[in-house]
Structures are given as structure tokens and as C-alpha cells.
C-alpha positions as CSV (number, residue, x, y, z in Angstrom):
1,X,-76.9,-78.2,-187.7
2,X,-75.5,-79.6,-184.1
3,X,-72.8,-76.7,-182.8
4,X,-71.3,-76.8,-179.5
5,X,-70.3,-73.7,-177.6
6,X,-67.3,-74.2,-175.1
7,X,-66.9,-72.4,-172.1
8,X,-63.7,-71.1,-173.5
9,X,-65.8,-68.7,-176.0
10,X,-66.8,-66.5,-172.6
11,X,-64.5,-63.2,-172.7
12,X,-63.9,-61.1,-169.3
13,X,-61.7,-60.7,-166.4
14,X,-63.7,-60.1,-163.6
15,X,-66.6,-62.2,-162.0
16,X,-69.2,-61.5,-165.3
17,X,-68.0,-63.5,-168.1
18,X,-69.5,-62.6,-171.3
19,X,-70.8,-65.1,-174.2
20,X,-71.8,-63.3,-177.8
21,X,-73.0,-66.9,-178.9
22,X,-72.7,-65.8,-182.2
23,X,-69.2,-66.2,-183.0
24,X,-69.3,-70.3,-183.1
25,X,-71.4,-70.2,-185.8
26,X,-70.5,-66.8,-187.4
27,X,-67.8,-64.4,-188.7
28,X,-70.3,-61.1,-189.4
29,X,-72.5,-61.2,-186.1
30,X,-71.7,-61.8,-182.7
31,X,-75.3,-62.9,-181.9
32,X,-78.0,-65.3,-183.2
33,X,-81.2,-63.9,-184.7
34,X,-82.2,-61.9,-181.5
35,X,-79.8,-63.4,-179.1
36,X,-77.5,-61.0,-178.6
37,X,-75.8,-61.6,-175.7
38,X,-75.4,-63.8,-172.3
39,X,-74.0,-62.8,-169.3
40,X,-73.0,-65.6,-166.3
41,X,-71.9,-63.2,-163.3
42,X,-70.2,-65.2,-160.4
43,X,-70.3,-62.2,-157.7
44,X,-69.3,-63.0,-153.5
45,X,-70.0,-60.4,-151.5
46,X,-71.8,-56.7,-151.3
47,X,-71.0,-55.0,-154.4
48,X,-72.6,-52.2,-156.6
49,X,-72.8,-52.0,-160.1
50,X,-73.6,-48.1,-160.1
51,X,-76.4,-46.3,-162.6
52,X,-75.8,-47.0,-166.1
53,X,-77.3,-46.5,-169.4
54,X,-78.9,-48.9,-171.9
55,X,-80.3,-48.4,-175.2
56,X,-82.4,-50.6,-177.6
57,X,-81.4,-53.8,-175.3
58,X,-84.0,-55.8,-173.7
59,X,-82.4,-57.4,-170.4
60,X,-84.0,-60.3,-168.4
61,X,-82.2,-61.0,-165.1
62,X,-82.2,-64.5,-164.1
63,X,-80.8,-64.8,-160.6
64,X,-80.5,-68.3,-159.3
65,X,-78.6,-67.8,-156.1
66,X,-78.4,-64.4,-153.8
67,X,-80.3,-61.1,-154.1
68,X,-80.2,-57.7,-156.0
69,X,-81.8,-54.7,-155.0
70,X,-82.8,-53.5,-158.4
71,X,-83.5,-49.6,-158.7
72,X,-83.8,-47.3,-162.2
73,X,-84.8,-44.5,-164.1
74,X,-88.2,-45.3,-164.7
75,X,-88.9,-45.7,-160.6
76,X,-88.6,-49.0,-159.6
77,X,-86.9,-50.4,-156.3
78,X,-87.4,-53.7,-155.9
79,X,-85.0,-57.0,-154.6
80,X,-85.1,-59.9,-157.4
81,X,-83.3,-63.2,-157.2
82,X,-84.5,-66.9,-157.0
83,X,-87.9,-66.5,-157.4
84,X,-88.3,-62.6,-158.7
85,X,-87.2,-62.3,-162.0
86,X,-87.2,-58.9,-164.0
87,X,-87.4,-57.9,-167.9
88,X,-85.9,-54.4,-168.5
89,X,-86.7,-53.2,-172.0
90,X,-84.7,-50.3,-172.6
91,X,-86.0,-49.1,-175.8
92,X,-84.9,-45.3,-176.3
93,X,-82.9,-44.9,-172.9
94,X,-83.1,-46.6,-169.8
95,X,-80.6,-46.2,-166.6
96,X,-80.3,-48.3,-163.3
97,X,-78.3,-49.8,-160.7
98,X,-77.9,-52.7,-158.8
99,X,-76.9,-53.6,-155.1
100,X,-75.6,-57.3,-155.2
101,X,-76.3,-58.8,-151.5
102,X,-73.6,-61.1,-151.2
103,X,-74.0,-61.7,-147.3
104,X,-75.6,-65.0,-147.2
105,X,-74.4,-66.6,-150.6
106,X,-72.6,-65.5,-153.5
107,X,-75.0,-63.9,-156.4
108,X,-75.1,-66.5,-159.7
109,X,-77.3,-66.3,-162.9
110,X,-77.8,-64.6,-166.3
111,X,-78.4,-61.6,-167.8
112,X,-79.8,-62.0,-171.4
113,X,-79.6,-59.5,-174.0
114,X,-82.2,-59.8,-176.5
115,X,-82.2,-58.0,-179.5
116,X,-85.5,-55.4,-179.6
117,X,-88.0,-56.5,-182.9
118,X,-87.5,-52.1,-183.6
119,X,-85.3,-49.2,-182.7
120,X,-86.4,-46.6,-179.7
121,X,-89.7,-48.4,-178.3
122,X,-90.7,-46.9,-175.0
123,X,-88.8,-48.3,-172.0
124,X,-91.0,-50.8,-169.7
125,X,-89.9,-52.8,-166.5
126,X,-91.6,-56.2,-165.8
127,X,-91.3,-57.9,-162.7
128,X,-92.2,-61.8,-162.6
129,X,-93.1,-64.1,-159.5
130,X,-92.5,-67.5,-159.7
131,X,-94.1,-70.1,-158.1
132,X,-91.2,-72.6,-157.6
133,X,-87.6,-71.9,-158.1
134,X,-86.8,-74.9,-160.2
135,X,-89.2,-76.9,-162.9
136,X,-88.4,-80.4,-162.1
137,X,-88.1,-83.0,-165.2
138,X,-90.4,-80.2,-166.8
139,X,-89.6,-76.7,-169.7
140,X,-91.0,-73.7,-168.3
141,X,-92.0,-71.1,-170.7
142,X,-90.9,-67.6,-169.1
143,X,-91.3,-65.5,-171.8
144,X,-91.9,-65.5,-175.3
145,X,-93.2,-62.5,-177.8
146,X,-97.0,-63.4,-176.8
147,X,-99.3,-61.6,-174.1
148,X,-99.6,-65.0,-172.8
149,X,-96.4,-64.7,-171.0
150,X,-95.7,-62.2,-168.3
151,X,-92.2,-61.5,-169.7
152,X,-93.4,-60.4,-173.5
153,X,-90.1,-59.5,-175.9
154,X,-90.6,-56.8,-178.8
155,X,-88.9,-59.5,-181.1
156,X,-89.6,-63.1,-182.1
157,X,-87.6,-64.9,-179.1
158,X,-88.6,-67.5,-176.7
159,X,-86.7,-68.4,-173.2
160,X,-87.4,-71.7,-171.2
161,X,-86.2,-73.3,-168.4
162,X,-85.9,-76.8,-166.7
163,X,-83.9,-78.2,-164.1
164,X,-83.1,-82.0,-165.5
165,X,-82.6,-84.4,-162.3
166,X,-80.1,-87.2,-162.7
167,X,-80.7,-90.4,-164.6
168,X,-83.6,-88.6,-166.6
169,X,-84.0,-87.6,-169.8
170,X,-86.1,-84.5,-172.1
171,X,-86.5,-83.4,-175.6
172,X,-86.7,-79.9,-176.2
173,X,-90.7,-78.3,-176.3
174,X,-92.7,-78.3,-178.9
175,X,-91.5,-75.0,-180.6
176,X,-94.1,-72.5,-181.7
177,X,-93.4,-72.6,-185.6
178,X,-90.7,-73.9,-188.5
179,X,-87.2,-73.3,-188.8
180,X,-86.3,-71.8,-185.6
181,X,-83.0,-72.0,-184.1
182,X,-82.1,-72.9,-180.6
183,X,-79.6,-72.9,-177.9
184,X,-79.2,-75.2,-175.6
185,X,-77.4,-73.6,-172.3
186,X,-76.3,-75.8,-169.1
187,X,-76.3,-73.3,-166.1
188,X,-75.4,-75.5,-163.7
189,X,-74.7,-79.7,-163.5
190,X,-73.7,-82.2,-166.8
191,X,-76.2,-83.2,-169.3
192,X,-75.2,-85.7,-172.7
193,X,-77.2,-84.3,-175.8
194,X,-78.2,-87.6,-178.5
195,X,-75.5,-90.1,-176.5
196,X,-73.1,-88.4,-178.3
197,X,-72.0,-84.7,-177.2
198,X,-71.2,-83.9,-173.7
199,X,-71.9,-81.1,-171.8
200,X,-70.8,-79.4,-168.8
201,X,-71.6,-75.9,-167.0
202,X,-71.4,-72.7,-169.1
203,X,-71.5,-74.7,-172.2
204,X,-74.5,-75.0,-174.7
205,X,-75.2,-76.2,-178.4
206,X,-76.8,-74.7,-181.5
207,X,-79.1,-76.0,-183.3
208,X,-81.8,-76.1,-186.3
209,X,-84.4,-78.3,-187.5
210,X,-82.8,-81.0,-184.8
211,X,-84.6,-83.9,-183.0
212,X,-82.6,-83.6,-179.6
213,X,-82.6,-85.9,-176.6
214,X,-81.1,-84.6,-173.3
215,X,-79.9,-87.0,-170.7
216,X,-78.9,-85.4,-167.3
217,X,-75.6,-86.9,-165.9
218,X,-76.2,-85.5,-162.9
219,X,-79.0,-82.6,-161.8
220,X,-78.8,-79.8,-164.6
221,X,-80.1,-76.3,-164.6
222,X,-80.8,-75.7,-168.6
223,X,-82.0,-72.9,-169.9
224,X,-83.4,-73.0,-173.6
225,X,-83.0,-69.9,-176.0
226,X,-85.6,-70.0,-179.1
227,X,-85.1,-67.1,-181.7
228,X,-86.7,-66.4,-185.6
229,X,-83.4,-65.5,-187.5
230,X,-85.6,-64.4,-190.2
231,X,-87.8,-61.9,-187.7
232,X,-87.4,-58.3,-187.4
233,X,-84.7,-57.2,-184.7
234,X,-82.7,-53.8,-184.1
235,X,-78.7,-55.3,-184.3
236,X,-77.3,-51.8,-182.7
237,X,-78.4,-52.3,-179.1
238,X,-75.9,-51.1,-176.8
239,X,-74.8,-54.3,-175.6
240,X,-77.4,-57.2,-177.3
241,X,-76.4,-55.4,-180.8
242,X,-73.3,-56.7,-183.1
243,X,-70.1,-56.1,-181.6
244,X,-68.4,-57.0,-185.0
């Protein structure tokens, strides 16, 4: 199975366009396994996304360009961005806010919404330190549902990243078991998946039991989504559950 996912499929107005990658390959669930959601905010400028709640969601924050002074209910203050990534796992109820500082460059990334393996688990906030900004020519494991990883999700869900340089090309890592589906996402640059299917930013491709070769057209920023369809998740998360 080879889907493509345009960048037509995100929904939203304002500078956070919303993807529930779900709907190119279904008509009952608006996410994959535990793939819920994926947000790509686009934000210039100071602006503040005031205290809000989240239940059942587990949120990683992948900021790629600009800062965010992250503060919440269970106590944390802290700026992420580039290098400072953060896993909010809301379990029962979770609140917090965040101050986008837009001075120096606009704010650009994800936020993930990854379907919790069970309902209610305590709320936890996970701060991770990277060493580089960018894995050159090289998939970086940042979290996965193993204590190996600093960012550890509830469910059976694995997120890598890479950034491809031009003229080179990968195939996707070893993957930790059988039958697991994947998504391909291009954050940034062009990449050309098998000589055959082109892909630009904000698009991706699904896929399942798939020998994939990825050839960067220019420098690509890809981020890899790995999830167990047939794992235990929670599907009414406040925003990673099925909007259908």
C-alpha cells in the first residue's frame, strides 16, 4: 500500500493548518493506528496561545525555527524550539500556554497528536535536548514506546527524523517489528519516493509492508511516523481522538 497525502488535505484558516492523516486512507477514522493528528503552525511575530485544556492526547512539540516559552499546569516554564523539544502527555487533564517569540524569525514546526495506549494515565511533561538540530543523511529516533528513548509514548508509536541533503538518497530504518504502518512527512525541501512519486513540503505518503527509496531533490527535512494499527490506543483524545 503506497498513498500519498497532498497538502490540500490540511484544513484551517489561520497560520496552524491541521492534517488528520487518516482521511486518505479512511472513511470511519480520521487518524492512523495512534496517529491522530499533525499540526504545521506558520506563526510571525509575538503571539500567545493562552491556557488551555487537553485530555487523553499525548503532544510532542517539534519546533524547527523560533522559540516558545512553554508554561502549564503541572509547573513547568521553560523556552523550546530548535534544539529543546517537549512531550506533553495529558492523560486525565492537563492545561498550558504558550508565548510564540516571533522577534527574530517566524516560529515553524509540528505538533503531533498521538493517540494514548489507555484512557486517564497521569499527566507527565518531558523535556528533550538535542545535540544537533538536523541529522544529516542519517534517521534519528526521538521517541518510541521504549525507556530507551527520552520521549517514551503510552502507545505503540515510533517518530524519526532526518534531514536528506541534495543528490542523496535513504530507505526508511529498520522498523522494530512486522506489519507496521508508516508515514512519510516532508517538513521542509522536495524529495522523489521509488523514482516514481514526488513530493513537496507538507506532503507525505502511507505505507505498509513497503521497500521505500527516498531521493532528496533538494535538502529535505522528513520526519517519519511509525504506529501498530493493531496496538492498544484510547480514539477519544481531545484532539489526537476521531473526529468522525
Amino acid at each position: 500500500m503506497l498513498q500519498k497525502i497532498n497538502n490540500s488535505m490540511f484544513v484551517g484558516n489561520g497560520p496552524i493548518k491541521i492534517l488528520y492523516p487518516g482521511t486518505a486512507v479512511s472513511g470511519t477514522d480520521t487518524g492512523i493506528g495512534s496517529i491522530g493528528r499533525i499540526d504545521h503552525p506558520e506563526i510571525h511575530g509575538n503571539t500567545i496561545i493562552r491556557m488551555h485544556p487537553h485530555i487523553n492526547d499525548e503532544i510532542l512539540s517539534y519546533f524547527r525555527t523560533g522559540q516558545a516559552e512553554h508554561s502549564d499546569s503541572e509547573g513547568f516554564v521553560k523556552i523550546i524550539g530548535k534544539k529543546t523539544l517537549m512531550l506533553m502527555k495529558a492523560g486525565k487533564s492537563f492545561y498550558h500556554e504558550e508565548k510564540i517569540l516571533g522577534q527574530d524569525e517566524p516560529m515553524e514546526g509540528l505538533q503531533i497528536f498521538i493517540r494514548p495506549g489507555k484512557k486517564d494515565l497521569n499527566p507527565e511533561v518531558v523535556f528533550l535536548d538535542l545535540e544537533t538540530i538536523h541529522s544529516e543523511n542519517n534517521w534519528r529516533l526521538l521517541a518510541s514506546p521504549n525507556p530507551d528513548t527520552t520521549f517514551q509514548f503510552s502507545s505503540q508509536t515510533w517518530l524519526s527524523d532526518m534531514k536528506l541533503l541534495q543528490g542523496n538518497s535513504s530507505e526508511i530504518p529498520e522498523l522494530p517489528k512486522s506489519n507496521l504502518t508508516a508515514l512519510l512527512y516532508v517538513f521542509q525541501g522536495s524529495v522523489q519516493v521509488n523514482d516514481t512519486i514526488d513530493l513537496k513540503k507538507k506532503e507525505g505518503i502511507i505505507f505498509k509492508n513497503e521497500s521505500i527509496i527516498i531521493n532528496a531533490s533538494e535538502d529535505a527535512e522528513l520526519v517519519l511516523f511509525v504506529t501498530d494499527e493493531g496496538g492498544e490506543i484510547f480514539k477519544d483524545g481531545m484532539y489526537s481522538g476521531n473526529q468522525m
